[in-house]
C-alpha positions as CSV (number, residue, x, y, z in Angstrom):
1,X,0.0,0.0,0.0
2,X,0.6,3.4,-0.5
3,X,0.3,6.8,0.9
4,X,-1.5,9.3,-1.2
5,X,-1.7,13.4,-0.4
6,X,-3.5,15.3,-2.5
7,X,-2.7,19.0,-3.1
8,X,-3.5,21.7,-5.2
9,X,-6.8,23.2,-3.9
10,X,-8.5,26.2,-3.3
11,X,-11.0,29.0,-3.7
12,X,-11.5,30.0,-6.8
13,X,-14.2,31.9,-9.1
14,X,-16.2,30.5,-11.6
15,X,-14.0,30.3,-15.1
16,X,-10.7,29.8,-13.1
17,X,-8.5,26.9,-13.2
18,X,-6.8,24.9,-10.2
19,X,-3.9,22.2,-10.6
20,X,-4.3,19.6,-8.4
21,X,-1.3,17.1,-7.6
22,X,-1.5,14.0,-6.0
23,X,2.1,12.5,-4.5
24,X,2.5,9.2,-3.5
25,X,4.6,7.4,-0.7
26,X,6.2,4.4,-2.8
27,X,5.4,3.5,-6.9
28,X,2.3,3.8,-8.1
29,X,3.9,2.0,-11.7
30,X,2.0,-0.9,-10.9
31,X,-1.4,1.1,-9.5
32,X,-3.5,0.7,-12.6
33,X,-5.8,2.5,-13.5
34,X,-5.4,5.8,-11.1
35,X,-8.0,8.2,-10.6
36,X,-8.9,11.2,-9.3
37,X,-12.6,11.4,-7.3
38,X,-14.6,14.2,-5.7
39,X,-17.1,14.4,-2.7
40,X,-19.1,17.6,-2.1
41,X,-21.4,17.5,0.6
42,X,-24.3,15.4,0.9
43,X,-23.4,13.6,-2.1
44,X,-21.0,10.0,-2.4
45,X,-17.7,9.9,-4.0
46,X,-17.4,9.9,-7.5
47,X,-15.0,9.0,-9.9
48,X,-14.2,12.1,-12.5
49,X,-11.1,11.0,-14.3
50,X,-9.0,8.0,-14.6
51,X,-6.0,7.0,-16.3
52,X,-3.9,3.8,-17.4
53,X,-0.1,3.4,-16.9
54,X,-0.4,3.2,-20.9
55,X,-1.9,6.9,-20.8
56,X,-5.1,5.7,-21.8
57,X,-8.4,8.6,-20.1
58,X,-11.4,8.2,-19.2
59,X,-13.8,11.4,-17.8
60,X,-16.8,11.6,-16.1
61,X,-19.2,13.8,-18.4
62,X,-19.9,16.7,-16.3
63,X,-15.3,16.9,-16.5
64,X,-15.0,16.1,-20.3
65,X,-13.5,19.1,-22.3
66,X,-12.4,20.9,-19.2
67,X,-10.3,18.9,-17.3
68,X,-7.0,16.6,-17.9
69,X,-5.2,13.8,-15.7
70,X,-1.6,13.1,-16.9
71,X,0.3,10.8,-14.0
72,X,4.3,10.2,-14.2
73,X,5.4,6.8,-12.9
74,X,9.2,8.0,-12.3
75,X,7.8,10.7,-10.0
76,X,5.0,9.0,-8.2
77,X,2.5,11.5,-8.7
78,X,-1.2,12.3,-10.8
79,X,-2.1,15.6,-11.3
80,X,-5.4,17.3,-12.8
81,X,-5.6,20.2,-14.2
82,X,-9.0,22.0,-13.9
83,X,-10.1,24.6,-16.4
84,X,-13.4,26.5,-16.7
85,X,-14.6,25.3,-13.0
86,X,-18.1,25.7,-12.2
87,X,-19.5,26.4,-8.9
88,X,-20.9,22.7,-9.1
89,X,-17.3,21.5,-9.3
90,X,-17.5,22.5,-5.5
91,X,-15.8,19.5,-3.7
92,X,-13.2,17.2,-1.6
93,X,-10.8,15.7,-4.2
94,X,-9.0,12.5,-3.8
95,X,-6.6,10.2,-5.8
96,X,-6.7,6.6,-5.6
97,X,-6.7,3.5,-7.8
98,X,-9.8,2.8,-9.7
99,X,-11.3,-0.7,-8.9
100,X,-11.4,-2.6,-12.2
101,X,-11.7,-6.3,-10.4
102,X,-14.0,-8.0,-7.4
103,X,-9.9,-8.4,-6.0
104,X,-9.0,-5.1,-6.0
105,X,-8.8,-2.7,-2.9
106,X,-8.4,0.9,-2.4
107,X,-5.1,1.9,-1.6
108,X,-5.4,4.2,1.9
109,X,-7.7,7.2,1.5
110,X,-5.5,10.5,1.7
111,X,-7.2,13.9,3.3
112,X,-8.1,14.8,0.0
113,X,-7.9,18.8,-1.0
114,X,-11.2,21.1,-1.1
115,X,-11.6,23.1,-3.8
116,X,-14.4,25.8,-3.8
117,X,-15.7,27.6,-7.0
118,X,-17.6,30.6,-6.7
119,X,-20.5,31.9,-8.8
């Protein structure tokens, strides 16, 4: 297992951007998928973009078009870099893996990093 802290976050208005960076304890080379999740209040954890050590993307549809996750295996680290945030992009972020098998477990949860758009 590894340790995950995510950074990054922040207040920001609506139309900013924010470049969050998640920096892990050990490898992550062999953490495949990783992703990058958000919680606002009230609401469960969801999964907004993920990527493959083979650079391959995935994005949530309310993320497509305005944000990108890049990760680099030497350094241990996934970033995402948030453009055109909404006030509904309001939320806790956290990295982890994304669960692709019934034997895969979540690596640690990290404190996550809030991020706060205003209208």
């Amino acid at each position: 297992q590894v340790q995950l802290v995510e950074s990054g976050g922040g207040l920001v208005q609506a139309g900013g951007s924010l470049r969050l960076s998640c920096t892990a304890s050990g490898s992550i080379s062999s953490i495949n998928p990783m992703g990058w999740y958000r919680q606002a209040p009230g609401n469960e954890r969801e999964l907004v973009a993920a990527i493959t050590t083979g650079g391959r993307i995935k994005y949530a549809d309310s993320v497509k078009g305005r944000f990108t996750i890049s990760r680099d295996n030497a350094k241990n680290t996934v970033n995402l870099q948030m453009n055109s945030l909404k006030p509904e992009d309001t939320a806790v972020y956290y990295c982890n893996r994304v669960i692709t098998t019934i034997e895969a477990s979540f690596e640690p949860w990290g404190q996550g990093t809030q991020v706060t758009v205003s209208s």
